[in-house]
C-alpha positions in Angstrom: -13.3 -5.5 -20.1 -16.6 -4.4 -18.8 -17.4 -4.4 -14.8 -20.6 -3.7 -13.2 -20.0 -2.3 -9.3 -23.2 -2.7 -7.3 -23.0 -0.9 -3.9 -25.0 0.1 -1.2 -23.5 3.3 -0.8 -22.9 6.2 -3.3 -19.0 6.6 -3.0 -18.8 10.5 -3.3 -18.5 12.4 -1.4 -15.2 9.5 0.1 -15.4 11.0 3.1 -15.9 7.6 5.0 -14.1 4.7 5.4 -16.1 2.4 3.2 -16.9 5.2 0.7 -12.9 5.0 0.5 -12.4 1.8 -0.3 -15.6 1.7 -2.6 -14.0 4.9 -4.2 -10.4 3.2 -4.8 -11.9 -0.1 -6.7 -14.4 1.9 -8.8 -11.6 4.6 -10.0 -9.1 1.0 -10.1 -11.7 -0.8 -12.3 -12.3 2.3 -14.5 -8.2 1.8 -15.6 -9.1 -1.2 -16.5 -12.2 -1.2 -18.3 -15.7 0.0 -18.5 -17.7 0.6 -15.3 -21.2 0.9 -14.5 -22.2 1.6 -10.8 -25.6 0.7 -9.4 -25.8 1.6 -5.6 -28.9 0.3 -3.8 -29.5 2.0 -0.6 -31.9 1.6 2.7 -32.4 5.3 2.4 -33.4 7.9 -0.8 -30.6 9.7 -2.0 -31.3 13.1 -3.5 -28.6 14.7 -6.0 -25.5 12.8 -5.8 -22.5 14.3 -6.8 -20.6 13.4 -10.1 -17.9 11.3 -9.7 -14.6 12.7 -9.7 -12.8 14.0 -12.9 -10.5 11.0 -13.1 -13.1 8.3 -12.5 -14.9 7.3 -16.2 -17.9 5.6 -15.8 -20.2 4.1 -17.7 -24.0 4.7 -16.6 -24.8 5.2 -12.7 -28.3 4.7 -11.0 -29.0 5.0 -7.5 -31.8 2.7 -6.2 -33.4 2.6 -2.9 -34.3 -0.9 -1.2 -36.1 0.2 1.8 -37.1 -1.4 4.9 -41.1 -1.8 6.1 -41.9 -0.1 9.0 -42.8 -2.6 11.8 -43.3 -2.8 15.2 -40.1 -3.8 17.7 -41.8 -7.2 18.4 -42.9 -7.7 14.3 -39.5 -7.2 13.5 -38.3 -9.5 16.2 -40.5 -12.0 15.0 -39.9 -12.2 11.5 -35.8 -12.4 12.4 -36.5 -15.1 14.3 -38.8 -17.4 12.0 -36.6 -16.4 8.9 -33.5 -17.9 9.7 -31.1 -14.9 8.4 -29.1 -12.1 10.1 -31.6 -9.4 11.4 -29.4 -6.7 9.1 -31.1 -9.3 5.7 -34.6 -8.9 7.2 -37.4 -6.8 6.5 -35.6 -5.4 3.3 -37.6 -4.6 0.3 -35.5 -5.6 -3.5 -37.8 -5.1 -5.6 -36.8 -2.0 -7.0 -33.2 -3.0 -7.7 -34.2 -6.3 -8.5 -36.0 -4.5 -11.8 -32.9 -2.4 -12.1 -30.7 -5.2 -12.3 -33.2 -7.1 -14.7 -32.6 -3.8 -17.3 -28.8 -3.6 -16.6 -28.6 -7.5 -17.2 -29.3 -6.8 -21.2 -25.5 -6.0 -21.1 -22.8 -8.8 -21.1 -20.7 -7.9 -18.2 -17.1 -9.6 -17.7 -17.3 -9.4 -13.7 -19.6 -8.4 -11.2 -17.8 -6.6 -8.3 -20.2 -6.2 -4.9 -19.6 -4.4 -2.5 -21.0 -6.5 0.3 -23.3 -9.1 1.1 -27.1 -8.4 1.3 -26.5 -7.2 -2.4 -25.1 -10.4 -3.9 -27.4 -12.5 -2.1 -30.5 -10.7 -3.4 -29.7 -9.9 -7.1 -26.7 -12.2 -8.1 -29.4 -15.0 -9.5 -30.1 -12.2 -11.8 -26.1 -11.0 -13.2 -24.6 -14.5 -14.8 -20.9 -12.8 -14.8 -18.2 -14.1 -12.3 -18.8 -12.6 -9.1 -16.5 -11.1 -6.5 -17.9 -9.6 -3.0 -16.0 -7.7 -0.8 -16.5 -8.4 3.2 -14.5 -5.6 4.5 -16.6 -5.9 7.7 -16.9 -9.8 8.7 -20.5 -9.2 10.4 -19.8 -12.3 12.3 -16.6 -11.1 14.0 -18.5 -8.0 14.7 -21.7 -9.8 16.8 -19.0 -11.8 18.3 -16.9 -9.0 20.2 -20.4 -7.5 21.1 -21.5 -10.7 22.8 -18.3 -10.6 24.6 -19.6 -7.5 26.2 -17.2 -5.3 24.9 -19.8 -3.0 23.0 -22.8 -3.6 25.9 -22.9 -1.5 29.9 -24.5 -3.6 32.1 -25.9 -2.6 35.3 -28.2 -4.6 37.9 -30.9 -2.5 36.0 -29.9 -3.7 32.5 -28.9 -7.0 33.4 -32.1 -8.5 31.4 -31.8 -6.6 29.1 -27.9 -7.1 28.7 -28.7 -11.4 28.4 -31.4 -10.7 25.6 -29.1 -8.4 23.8 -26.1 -10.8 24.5 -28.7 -14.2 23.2 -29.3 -12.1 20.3 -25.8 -11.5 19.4 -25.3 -15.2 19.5 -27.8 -15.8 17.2 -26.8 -13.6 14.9 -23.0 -14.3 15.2 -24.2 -18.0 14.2 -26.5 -16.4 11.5 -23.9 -14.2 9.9 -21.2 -17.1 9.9 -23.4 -19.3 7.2 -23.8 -16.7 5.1 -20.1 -15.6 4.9 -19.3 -19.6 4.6 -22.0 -19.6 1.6 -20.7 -16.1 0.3 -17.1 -17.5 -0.1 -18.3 -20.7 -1.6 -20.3 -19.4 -4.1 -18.5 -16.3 -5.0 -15.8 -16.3 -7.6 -13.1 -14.6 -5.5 -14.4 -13.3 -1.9 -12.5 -10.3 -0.5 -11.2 -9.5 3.0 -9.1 -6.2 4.5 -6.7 -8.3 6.0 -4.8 -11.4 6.7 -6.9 -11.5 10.0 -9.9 -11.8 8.3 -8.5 -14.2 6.1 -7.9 -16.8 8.6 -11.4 -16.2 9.8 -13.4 -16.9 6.7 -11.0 -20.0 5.0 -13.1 -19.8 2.2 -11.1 -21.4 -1.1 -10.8 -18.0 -2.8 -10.4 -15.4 -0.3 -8.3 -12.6 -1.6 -6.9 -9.7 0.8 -7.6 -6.6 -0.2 -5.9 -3.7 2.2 -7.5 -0.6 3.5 -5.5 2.4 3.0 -6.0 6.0 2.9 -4.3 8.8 0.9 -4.0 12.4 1.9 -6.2 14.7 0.0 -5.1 16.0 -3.5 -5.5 19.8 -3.6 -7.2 20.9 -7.0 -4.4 23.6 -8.7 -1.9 22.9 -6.2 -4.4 24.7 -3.2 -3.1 24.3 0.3 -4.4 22.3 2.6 -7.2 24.4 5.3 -5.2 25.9 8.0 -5.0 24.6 11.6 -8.5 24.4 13.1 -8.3 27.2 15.5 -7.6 25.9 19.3 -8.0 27.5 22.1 -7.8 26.0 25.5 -6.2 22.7 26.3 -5.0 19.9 24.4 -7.2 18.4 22.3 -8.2 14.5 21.5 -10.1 13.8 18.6 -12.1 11.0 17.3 -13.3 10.8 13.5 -16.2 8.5 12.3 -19.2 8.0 11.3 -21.3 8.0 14.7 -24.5 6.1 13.1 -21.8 2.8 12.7 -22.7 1.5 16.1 -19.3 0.4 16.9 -18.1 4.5 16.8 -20.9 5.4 18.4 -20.2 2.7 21.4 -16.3 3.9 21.2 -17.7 7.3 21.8 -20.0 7.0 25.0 -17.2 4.6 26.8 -14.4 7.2 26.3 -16.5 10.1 27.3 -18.2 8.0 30.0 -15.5 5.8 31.2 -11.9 7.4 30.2 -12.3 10.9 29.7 -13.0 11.8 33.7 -9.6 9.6 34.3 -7.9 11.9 32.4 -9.5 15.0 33.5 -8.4 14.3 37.8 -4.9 15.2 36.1 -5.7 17.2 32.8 -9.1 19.1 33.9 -8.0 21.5 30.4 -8.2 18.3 28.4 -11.3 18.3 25.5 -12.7 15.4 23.7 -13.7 16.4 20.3 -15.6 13.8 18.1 -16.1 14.7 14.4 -18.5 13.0 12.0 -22.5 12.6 11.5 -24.4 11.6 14.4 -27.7 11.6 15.6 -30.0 12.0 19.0 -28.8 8.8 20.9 -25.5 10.1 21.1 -25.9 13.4 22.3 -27.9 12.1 24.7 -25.0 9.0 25.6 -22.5 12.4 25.8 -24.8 15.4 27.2 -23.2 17.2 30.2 -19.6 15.2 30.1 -18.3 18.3 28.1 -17.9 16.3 24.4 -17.3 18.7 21.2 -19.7 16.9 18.9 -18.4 19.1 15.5 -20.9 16.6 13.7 -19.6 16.0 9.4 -16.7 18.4 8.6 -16.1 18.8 4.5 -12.3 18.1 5.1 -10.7 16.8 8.1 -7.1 18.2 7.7 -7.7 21.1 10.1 -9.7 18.7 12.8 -6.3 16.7 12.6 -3.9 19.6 12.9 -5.8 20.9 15.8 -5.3 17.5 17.5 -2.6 16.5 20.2 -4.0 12.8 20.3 -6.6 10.6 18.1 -8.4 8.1 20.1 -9.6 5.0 18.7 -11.3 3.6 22.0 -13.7 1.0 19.5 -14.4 -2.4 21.5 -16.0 -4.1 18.6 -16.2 -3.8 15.1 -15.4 -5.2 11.8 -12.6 -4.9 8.9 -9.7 -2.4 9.4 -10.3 1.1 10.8 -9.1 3.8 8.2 -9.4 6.5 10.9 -6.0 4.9 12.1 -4.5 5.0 9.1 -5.9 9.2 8.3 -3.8 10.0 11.7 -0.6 8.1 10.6 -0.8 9.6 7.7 -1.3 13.4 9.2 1.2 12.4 11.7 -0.9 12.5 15.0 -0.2 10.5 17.4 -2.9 7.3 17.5 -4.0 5.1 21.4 -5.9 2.9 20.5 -7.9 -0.2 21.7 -6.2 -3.7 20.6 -9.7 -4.0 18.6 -9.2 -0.6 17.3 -6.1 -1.7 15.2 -7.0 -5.1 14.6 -6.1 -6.1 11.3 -3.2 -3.6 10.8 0.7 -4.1 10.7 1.0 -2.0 14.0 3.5 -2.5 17.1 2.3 -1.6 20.2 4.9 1.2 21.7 6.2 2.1 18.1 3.3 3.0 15.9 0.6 3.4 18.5 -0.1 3.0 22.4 -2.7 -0.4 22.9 -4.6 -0.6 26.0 -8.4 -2.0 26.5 -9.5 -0.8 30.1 -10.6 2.5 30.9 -7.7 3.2 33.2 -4.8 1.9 31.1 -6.1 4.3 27.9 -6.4 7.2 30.3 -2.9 6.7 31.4 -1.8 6.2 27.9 -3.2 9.9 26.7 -1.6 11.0 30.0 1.5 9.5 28.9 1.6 11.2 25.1 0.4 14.4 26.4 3.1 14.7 29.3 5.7 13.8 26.6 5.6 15.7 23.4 8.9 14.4 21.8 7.6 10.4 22.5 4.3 11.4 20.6 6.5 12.9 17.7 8.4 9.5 17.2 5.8 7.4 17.6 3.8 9.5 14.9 6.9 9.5 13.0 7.0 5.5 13.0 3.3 5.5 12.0 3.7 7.7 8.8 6.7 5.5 7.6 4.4 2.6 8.2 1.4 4.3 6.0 3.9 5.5 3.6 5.4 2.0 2.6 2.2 -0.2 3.4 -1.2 1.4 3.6 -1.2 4.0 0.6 -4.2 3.2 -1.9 -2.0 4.2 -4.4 0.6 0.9 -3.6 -2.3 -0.9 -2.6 -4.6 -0.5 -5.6 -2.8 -2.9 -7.9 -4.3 -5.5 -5.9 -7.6 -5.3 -7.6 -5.6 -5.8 -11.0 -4.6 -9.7 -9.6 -8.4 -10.4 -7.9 -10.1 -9.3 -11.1 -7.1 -11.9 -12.9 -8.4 -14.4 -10.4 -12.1 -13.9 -10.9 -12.0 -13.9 -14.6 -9.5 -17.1 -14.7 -6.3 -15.7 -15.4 -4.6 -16.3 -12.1 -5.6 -17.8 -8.4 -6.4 -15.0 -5.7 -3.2 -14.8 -4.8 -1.3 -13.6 -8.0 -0.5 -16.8 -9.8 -1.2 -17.9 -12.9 -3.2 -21.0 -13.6 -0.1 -23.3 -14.1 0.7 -21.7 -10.7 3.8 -19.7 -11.7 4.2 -15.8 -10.6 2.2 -13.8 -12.9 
């Protein structure tokens, strides 16, 4: 079979969650057949690394679909007369609407995107059965911000906090009709988990499970040592801090939780690892926050850390940054909205709490109790271990390319609806 993969995000370096999951259908479809890979991204990308030894692809080109610069009310204006989400406006496809036009000479069996501004500008353009993969539902994710959960207010913002909140609404409404005309038009549409699922109740919605494997070491190499500690206990966050949901996560801890924590642990440090930019160190400055900005490997950040914190109040998909700690064996507290999606029991694989005070006593709790960390992490790795592996989740894409190409139904069966 031949698939084409259009992405708007090179996979390699997987360092990110979505480069992850992108990584783990590319290298999936490759077993299966021929792949080409087109990424189309807002933003240049010079040099990209070759794709790792076991992943055979066909040709790879890396298009950029930029956005016009325009003032904040221009931008504002043409959202609101164009009827579309404000992330689909603005955007110029031209470029990879000509790549696509070339790469359409070849016959392709399916068309995999990777999310939905790609499909709905160039799949006029690839005939072949399409899937697209909503691993973030954008609609869920405007929803929980109009909630408030990712917005201060003050009596100072308070106008500012309605526009923003209006906004939201608009675009929660905006993004629902296109994932509604997303799953009815695609072949198979894909989700991260049965959550989701429920959400969309498209006819052929496919779950597709975020997981995470530990890193393989070329020639048998050990992993980095221990990041070198000094001081008192350490709790980490990991993600990329331009996602606005991490960055959000990251001012509310250090804002909000972090000073809770420090009337009874004043040794306690928050270190926050991935690539940020200005607005955060400015959200952060002074509250003494280790910004380590993008490590190569995160092994050692883990093994320095007593605690991950996953303090995200809205967001989309799964988060894989719970699923990298269970599977180094550090202890996760996490908002509810930070696990949503996963298999997780609160008190066995993780510590849930939403409000500042309940996540500061439930660090308090882990760090004043070593041996209840250890079992909880130890609950959380046998969790990873039988249910969140790529390498048990993988086949998956085997039964949703079946689906897309008409050998079986989303969920595994075969057309005369027996097991397949």
């Amino acid at each position: 079979m031949k698939f084409l993969v259009v992405a708007d995000d090179y996979p390699w370096p997987a360092r990110s969650g979505y480069r992850q999951r992108l990584h783990w259908v590319v290298r999936t479809l490759a077993g299966l057949g021929t792949v080409d890979l087109l990424v189309v991204r807002d933003e240049p990308l010079a040099d990209p690394p070759n794709p790792p030894s076991d992943v055979r692809l066909g040709r790879t080109e890396v298009v950029t679909a930029g956005y016009a610069a325009r003032s904040s009310v221009s931008r504002a204006l043409r959202w609101l007369l164009s009827a579309r989400p404000r992330r689909l406006v603005g955007q110029d496809w031209a470029p990879a609407r000509e790549a696509v036009q070339r790469w359409a000479e070849d016959e392709y069996d399916l068309v995999w995107f990777a999310h939905s501004p790609t499909y709905l500008a160039l799949r006029d353009r690839l005939p072949a059965p399409h899937v697209v993969d909503l691993d973030n539902l954008e609609s869920s994710m405007a929803h929980l911000r109009r909630l408030g959960r990712g917005r201060r207010s003050s009596p100072r913002s308070l106008p500012r906090h309605l526009a923003s909140a209006a906004a939201d609404l608009l675009d929660e409404r905006l993004w629902e009709r296109v994932e509604e005309r997303v799953a009815g038009a695609a072949r198979v549409t894909v989700v991260c988990s049965e959550l989701d699922r429920g959400r969309l109740a498209g006819p052929r919605v496919a779950v597709l499970s975020n997981g995470y494997e530990l890193p393989d070491r070329p020639g048998g190499a050990p992993a980095p040592p221990p990041r070198s500690v000094t001081g008192g206990p350490v709790l980490l966050f990991v993600g990329l801090l331009t996602y606005e949901p991490n960055r959000d996560a990251v001012a509310f801890f250090a804002q909000d939780v972090l000073p809770l924590i420090r009337v009874h642990r004043p040794d306690v440090r928050f270190r926050v690892v991935g690539h940020h930019g200005a607005d955060l160190v400015a959200a952060v400055s002074g509250r003494g926050v280790e910004l380590a900005g993008e490590v190569p490997d995160v092994t050692a950040e883990l093994a320095g850390a007593d605690l991950v914190v996953v303090p995200l109040r809205f967001g989309g998909g799964t988060r894989i940054k719970v699923l990298e700690a269970f599977a180094h064996g550090v202890p996760v507290v996490s908002t509810r909205v930070g696990c949503e999606g996963l298999d997780v029991e609160d008190g066995r694989h993780v510590l849930l709490a939403d409000d500042p005070r309940a996540l500061a006593d439930s660090c308090l709790r882990l760090l004043d109790d070593a041996d209840r960390g250890a079992v909880l992490s130890s609950h959380a790795r046998e969790l990873w271990q039988r249910q969140y592996r790529w390498t048990v989740i993988a086949p998956t894409v085997d039964g949703i390319v079946r689906a897309a190409v008409g050998r079986a139904d989303p969920e595994g069966r075969g057309p005369r609806g027996g097991r397949t």
